[in-house]
N, C-alpha and C positions, 0 to 999 in steps of 0.2 A: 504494500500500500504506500502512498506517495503521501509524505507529509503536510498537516493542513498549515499554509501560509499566514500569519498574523498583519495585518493592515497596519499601519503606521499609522496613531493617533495624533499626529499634525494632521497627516493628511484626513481622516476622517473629521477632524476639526475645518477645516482648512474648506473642505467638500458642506458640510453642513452652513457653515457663513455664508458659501456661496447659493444658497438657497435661501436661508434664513435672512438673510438679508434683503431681498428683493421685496419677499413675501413680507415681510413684517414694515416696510416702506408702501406696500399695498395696502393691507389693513388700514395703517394711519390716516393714507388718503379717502381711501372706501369712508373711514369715521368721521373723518371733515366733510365730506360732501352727504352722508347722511345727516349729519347734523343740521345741516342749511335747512333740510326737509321738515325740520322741527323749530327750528329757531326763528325761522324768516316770517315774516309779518303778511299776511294773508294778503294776496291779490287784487287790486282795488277792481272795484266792481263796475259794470260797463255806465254808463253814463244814461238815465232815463229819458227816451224822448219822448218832449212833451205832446201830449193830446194822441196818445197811443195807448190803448189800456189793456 
């Protein structure tokens, strides 16, 4: 049997930032622009025109 190889934990550090990092610069942005969805002040409303009922 061929012996099992051990990964170098730089590299398995090193391999996870490069995921972790994107992904977690996604989220933050995903939670700012949901937020707007909640925080922003309601849509003003169209304007009535007169002697239209």
């Amino acid at each position: 049997m061929t012996e099992a190889r051990t990964s170098s934990p730089a590299l398995i550090a090193g391999a996870w930032l490069l995921v972790a990092l994107p992904l977690a610069w996604g989220v933050y942005k995903t939670g700012l622009n949901a937020a707007k969805l909640f925080t922003s002040p309601p849509a003003a409303a169209a304007p009535a025109t007169p002697g239209v009922k």
